[in-house]
N, C-alpha and C positions, 0 to 999 in steps of 0.2 A: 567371622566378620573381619579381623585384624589380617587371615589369611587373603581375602577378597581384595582389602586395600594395599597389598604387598605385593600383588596380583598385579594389580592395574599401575602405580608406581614403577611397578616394571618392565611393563607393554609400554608406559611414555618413554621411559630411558632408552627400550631398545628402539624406538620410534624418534628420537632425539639423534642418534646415534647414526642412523639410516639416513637421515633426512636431516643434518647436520647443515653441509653445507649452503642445502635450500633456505636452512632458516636463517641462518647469518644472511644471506646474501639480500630476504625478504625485511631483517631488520636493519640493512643496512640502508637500502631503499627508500625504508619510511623514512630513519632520520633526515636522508637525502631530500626525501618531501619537506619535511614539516622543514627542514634548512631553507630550501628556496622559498618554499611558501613565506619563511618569516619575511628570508631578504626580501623578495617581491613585494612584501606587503611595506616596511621600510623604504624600500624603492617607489612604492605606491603612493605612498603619505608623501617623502619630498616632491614627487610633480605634482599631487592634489592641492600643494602649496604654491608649485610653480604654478602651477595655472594663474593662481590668483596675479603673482608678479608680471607672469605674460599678457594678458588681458592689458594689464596695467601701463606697462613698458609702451605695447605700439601702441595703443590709444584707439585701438581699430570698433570697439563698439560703443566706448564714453569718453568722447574727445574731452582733452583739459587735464588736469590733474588730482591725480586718487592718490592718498597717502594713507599709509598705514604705519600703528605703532606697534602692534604684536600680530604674530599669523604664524599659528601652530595647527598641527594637522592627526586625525587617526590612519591606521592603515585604511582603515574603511572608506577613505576619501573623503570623510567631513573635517571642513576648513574653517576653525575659528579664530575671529579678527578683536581686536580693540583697537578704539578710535580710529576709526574710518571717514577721514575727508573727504571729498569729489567738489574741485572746483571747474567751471568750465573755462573757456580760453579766454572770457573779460574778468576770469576773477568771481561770478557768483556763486553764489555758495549753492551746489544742487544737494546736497545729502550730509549729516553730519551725524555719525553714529557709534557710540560708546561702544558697545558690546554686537555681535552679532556669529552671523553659522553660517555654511553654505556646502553643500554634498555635491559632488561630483559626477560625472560618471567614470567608472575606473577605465570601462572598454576606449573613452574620448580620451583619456590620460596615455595610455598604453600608445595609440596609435597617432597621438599627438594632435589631434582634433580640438580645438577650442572652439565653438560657437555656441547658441544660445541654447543647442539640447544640451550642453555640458554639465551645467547646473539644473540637480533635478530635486534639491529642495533651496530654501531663504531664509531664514528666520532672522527676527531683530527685535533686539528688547531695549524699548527706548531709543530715542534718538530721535533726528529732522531729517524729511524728505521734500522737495521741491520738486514738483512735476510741470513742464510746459507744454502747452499743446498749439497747435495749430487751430487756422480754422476747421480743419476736416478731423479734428482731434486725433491728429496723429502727435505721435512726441517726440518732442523737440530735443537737440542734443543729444541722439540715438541716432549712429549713423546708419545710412540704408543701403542698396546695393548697386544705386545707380552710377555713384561718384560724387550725389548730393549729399552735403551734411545734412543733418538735421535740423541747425538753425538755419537753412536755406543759402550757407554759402557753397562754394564750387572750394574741392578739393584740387591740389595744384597734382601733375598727372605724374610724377613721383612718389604719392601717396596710394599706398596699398588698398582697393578696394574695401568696405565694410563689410564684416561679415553678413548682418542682420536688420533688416526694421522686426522689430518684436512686437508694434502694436500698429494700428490703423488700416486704411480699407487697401493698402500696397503691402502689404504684408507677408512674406511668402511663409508664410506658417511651421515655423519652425522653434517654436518656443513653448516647453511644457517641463511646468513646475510649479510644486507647492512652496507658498508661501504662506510666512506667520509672522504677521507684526501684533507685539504687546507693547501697550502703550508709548507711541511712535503720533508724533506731530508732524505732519503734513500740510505743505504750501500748496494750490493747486491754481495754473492760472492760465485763461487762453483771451485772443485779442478783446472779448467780452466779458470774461469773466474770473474774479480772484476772492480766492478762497483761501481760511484759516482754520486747520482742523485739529482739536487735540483730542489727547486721548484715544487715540485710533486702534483699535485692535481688528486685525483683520485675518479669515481664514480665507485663504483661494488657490483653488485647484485650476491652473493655466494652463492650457491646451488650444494655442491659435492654429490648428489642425482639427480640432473636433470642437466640444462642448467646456466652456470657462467655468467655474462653479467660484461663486463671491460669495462672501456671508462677514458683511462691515458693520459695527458698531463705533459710535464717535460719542464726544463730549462735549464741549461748547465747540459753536461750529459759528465763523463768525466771518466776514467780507464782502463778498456782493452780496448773501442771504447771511442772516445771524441768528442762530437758534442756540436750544441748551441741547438738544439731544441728535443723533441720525442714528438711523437703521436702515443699511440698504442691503439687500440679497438678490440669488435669483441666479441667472445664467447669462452665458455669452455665446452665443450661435456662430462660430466660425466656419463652420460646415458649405456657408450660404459664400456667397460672390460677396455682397455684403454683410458683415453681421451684422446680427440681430438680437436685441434685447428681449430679455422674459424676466424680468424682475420688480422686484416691492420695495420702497419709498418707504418709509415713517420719519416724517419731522415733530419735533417735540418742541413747543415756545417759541416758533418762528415770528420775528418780528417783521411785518408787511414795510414798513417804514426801510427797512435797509436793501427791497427789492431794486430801491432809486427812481423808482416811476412818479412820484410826485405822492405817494401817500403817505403824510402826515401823521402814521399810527403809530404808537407804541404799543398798543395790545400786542397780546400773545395768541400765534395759532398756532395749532396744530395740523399736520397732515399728513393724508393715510393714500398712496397710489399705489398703482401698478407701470411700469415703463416696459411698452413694446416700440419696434419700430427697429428703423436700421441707425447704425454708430452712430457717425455724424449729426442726426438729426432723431433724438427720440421723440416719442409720441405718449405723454404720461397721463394719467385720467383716474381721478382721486378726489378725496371728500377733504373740507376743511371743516376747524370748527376751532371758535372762541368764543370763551365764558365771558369777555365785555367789550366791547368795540365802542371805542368815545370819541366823540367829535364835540366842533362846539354849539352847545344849543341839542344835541343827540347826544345818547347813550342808549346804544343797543346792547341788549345781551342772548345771549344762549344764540351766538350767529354759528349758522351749518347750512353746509351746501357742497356741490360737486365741481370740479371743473375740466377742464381738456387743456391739456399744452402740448404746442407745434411750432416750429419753426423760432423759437422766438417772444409767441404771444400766447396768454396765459387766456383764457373764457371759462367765465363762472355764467352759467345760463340762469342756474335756478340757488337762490341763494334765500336760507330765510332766518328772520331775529325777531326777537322781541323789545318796544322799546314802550313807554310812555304806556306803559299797560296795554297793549295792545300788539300786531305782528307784522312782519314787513317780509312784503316780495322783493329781489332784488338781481339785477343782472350786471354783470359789467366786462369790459374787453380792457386787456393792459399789455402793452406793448414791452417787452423789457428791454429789448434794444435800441425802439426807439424812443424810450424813456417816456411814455405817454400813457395814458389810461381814460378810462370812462364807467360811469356806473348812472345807471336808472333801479329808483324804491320805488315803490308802492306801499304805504303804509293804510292800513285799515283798523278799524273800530280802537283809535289810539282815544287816550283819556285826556280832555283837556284839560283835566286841574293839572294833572301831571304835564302837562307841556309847558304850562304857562305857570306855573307853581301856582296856583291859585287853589285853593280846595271849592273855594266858593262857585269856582265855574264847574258847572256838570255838563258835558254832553261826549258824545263821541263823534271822533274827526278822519277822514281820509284823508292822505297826503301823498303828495308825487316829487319826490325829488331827483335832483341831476345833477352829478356831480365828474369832474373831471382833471387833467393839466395835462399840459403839454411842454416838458421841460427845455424842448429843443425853441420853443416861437416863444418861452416865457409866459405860457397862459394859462391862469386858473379861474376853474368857476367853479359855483355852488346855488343850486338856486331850485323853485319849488313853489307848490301849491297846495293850498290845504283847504278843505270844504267839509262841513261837521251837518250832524241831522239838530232833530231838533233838543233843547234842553233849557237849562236855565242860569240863570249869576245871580247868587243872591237866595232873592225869591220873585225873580225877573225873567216870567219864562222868552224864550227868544224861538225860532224857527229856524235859524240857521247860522255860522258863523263862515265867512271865505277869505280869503286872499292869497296875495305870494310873499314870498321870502327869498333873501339869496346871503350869502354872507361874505365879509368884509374882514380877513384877519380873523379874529377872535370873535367878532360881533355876528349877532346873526339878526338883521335886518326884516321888518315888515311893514308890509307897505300895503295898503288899496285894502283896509280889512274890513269887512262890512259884517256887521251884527243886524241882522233883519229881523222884528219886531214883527206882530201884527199890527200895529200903528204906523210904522216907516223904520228906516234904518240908523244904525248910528256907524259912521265911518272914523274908523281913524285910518290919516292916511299915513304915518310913519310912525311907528314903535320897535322896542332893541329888547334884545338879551343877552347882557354883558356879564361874562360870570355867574351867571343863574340869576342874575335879580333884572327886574323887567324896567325898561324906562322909559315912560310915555311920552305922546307928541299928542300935537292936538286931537281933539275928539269934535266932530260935528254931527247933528242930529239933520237927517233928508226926511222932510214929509209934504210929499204931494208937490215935491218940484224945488221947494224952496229949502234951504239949508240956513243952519244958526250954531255957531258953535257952544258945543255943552263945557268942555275944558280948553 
């Protein structure tokens, strides 16, 4: 055995001996590698950094001023920052961010390429983000390739073209990268609409060349809508002339009242869509649903229903509640840009002690109501009809109960209400319900032509 291994010991050495200076020359080589590999990689890390300073210096994709107070880098080409400013050229604040990452591409470093495929991930923990869009939800403050800014001024012709628009339907699709915000507060606002988001965590895989993949969760969500929760996923179709949406909606505790259209609700709803359609203009079609909807003189509950939004205007066709013991049909159109609305109920087999607090009254009632404003002419209505079968007050049976109603502020007004008897009718022609307690106006008895007041 000991003979075998003195053997082979031997054959290396004279093989060592033979091929000597191949092997020096072979480990001379690697070191020579793994040398340059490091410097390169040293060399890699300071321009993965310059980049960031380059970008920064001409101003060529985020006009204004970005400041930074550390920015340290791997060979690898990821670039981390703290306290990261971005102001635009009047001074507002677009982005304010403690901590954050950003990767590279090393091939864009080498050959001195900065534009938007450079960075090919984002990450940020914490911090503010301000986004402006246009009408065509293009974003604002990103310059594009024509010579126009992004906030729609003209560049003086001494100013080096923009590399990139990164998002909107002018987009020449050159932007792909993942992004990761944790817990990252977000401003969002365009000529109609402003938005307050916290708590934002967001995973997105950006490809304005192919297929965008979003998957957002938020917190309190609050400015032209105000809710407690968002969940939005789904896709971005870049592929198309226009993109196109493929994505799901959930709102948690949305308050209808900070839509601005004229409704007076605080309830909470909830909702559950789908958004297709092209960028600018999506097309969402989803269910709503709240456990109490209160108005004055009404209290609806367990309300659910679907609706469609375009353009602008929101249509609930088939909407249904419970109120007064009984169920209600309900449709309505709401404008939110022209800050106007409408809605038509039907309500059916409703209870009239329950409407009228009364226990004593028994019967059951249908009802037609209408309701609407119009924020821009200053107009609001409310108003309605209600027709019951037969039953009783008391121990008073009656045949029918009718009239209308419309409301006033807080009061909700009735008028022309006739109690029809086998013997004749008894009208009262004006009674309220203020605060849930009922306050009567005269009462007169009609039999056979002639009238006599009973109260």
């Amino acid at each position: 055995m000991e003979e075998k291994k003195a053997g082979g010991q031997k054959k290396i050495v004279i093989l060592y001996k033979k091929h000597r200076r191949a092997a020096v020359k072979i480990f001379v080589i690697l070191v020579a590698a793994v040398v340059c590999f490091y410097g390169m990689c040293i060399f890699l890390s300071y321009k993965a950094a310059d980049i960031f300073n380059t970008v920064v210096a001409k101003r060529e994709l985020f006009p204004g001023t970005v400041t930074v107070e550390r920015l340290s880098a791997t060979p690898l080409g990821k670039v981390s920052f703290e306290n990261l400013v971005w102001k635009d050229t009047e001074g507002r604040l677009l982005a304010d961010i403690p901590a954050g990452s950003f990767k590279v591409s090393l091939w864009d470093v080498v050959w001195r390429r900065i534009g938007t495929t450079t960075v090919t991930e984002f990450t940020i923990d914490q911090g503010y983000i301000h986004l402006i869009f246009d009408d065509n939800m293009e974003l604002l403050y990103v310059n594009d390739l024509s010579g126009k800014m992004g906030n729609g001024e003209k560049r003086g012709s001494g100013e080096k073209a923009a590399l990139s628009r990164i998002t909107g339907l002018k987009g020449n699709k050159k932007f792909n990268c993942h992004i990761r915000f944790r817990d990252v507060k977000i401003e969002a606002e365009s000529p109609d609409r402003h938005f307050f988001i916290d708590n934002v965590d967001l995973r997105a895989d950006i490809h304005t060349g192919g297929i965008t993949q979003l998957d957002l969760s938020a917190g309190h969500f609050r400015g032209t809508v105000e809710a407690e929760e968002l969940n939005l996923g789904g896709t971005l179709d870049f592929t198309k002339e226009i993109p196109q949406y493929n994505m799901y909606l959930s709102i948690k505790n949305c308050n209808p009242k900070s839509l601005g259209v004229g409704i007076h609700i605080d309830n909470k709803a909830s909702v559950y869509a789908n958004i297709k359609g092209a960028l600018p203009s999506p097309v969402i079609d989803g269910t709503l649903s709240m456990d109490n909807l209160n108005m004055p003189g009404l209290k609806f509950t367990n309300v659910k229903g679907g609706f469609h939004y375009q353009d602008g205007k929101l249509r609930a066709p088939q909407v249904k509640a419970e109120v007064f013991g009984g169920t209600v049909d309900a449709s309505g159109q709401f404008d939110l840009d022209g800050k106007s609305y409408h809605a038509d109920i039907a309500g059916q087999k409703l209870k009239g002690s329950v409407a009228a607090h009364d226990l004593m009254l028994r019967c059951e009632v249908d009802m037609e109501l209408h309701m609407g404003e119009d924020r821009k002419n200053n107009t609001r209505y409310i108003y309605g009809s209600f027709c019951s079968g037969s039953g009783q007050y008391h121990f008073l049976p009656f045949n029918k109960i009718s009239g209308s109603f419309e409301q006033d502020g807080q009061t909700l007004n009735f008028k022309d209400v006739i109690i029809s008897f086998a013997m004749g009718d008894v009208t009262a022609e004006k009674f309220s319900i203020v605060h849930g307690k009922v306050h009567m106006g005269p009462i007169y008895v009609d039999n056979g032509g002639s009238r006599s007041r009973l109260l």
